[in-house]
N, C-alpha and C positions, 0 to 999 in steps of 0.2 A: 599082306598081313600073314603071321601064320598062327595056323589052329584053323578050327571052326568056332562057329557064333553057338551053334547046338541051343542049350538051356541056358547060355548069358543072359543076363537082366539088368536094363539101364536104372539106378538106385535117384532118389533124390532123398531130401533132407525131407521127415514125418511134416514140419511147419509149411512147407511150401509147395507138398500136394495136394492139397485144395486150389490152389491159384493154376495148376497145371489142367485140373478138371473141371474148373469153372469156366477157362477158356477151351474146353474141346466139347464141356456138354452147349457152350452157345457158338458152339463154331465158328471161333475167333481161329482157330488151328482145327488142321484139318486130324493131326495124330501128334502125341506126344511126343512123338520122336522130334517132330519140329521145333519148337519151343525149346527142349533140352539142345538140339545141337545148337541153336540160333544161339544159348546160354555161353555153351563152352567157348563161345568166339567173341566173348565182351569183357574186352579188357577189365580187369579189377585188380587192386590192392589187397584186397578182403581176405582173410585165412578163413579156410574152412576148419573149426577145432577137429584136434581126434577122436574126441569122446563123442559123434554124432554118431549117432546108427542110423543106417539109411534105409530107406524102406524102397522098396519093388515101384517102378513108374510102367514099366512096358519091357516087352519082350526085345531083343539085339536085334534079331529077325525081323523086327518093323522097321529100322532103319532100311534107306536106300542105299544102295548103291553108293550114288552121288554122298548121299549123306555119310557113309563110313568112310570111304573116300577124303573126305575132306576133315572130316573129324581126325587121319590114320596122317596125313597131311600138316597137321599142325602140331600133333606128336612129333613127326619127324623134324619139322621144323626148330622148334625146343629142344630135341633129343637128340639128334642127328641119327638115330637107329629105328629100326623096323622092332615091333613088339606085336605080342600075342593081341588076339580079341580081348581075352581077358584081362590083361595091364591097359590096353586101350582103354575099354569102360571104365576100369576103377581109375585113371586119370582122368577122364572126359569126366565123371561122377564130380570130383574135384571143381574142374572148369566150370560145368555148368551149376554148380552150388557158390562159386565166387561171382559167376554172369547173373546170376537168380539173384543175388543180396545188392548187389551192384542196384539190378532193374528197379529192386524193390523200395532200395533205398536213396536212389538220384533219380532214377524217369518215373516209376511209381509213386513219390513218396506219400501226393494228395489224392490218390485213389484207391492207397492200399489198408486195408486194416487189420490189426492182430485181435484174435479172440482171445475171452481169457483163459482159452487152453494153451494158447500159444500157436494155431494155426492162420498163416497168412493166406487171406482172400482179397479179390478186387471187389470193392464198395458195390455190392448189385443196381443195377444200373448205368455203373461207369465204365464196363468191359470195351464200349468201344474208343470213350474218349482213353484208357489204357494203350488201346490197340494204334490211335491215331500218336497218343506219348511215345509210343515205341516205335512207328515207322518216322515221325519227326528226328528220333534221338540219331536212327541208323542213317535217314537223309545227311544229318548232321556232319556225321561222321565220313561219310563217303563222300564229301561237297570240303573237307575241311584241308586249308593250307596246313601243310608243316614248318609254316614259317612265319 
């Protein structure tokens, strides 16, 4: 990678920060950082529009290792070139806002709910059948022929 992480900040979409802190205040995920990277590696169709302003989830600095790593890995993969901390995140920001509408709208869909602000949460109470939707979906996916 080059650059440093310094004051970077991993962004999500205003709608879908609630759904990131109702799984870390019950300890569905251990830190933010999880959830978002798990995000940026779920395949989707989805555009994320322009006109979204993102708001602050957690500090670059809470990533692992492991976790930049593999997030810097899948750039490269797509891009064939090495990029800044900084285009990292505002790509990854991307991924894991196409991975988040994806969750929310094919393994979420009967446990999620919008408010009439427009903020998405998991239906209180359902956080873990959520958590069992989302390790079924990744089971899925890693068990699945391509043929």
């Amino acid at each position: 990678m080059i650059g440093d992480i310094g004051p970077l900040r991993a962004r999500v979409r205003p709608s879908y920060l609630p759904i990131y802190k109702q799984l870390l205040k019950g300890n569905y995920i251990g830190q933010h950082s999880e959830l978002f990277t798990l995000c940026c590696f779920i395949p989707s169709n989805n555009v994320m529009e322009d006109s979204v302003k993102l708001v602050e989830l957690c500090q670059a600095s809470s990533f692992t290792q492991y976790q930049l790593t593999s997030l810097s890995a899948q750039v490269y993969k797509n891009n064939q070139k090495f990029i800044s901390y900084k285009d990292l995140f505002a790509e990854m920001e991307q991924s894991a806002d196409k991975g988040m509408s994806f969750l929310i709208e094919n393994v979420w869909n009967d446990v999620t709910t919008e408010s009439e602000a427009g903020d998405m949460t998991i239906i209180p109470g359902r956080e873990f059948e959520a958590q069992y939707l989302l390790a079924s979906y990744i089971n899925e996916k890693l068990t699945e022929v391509p043929f």
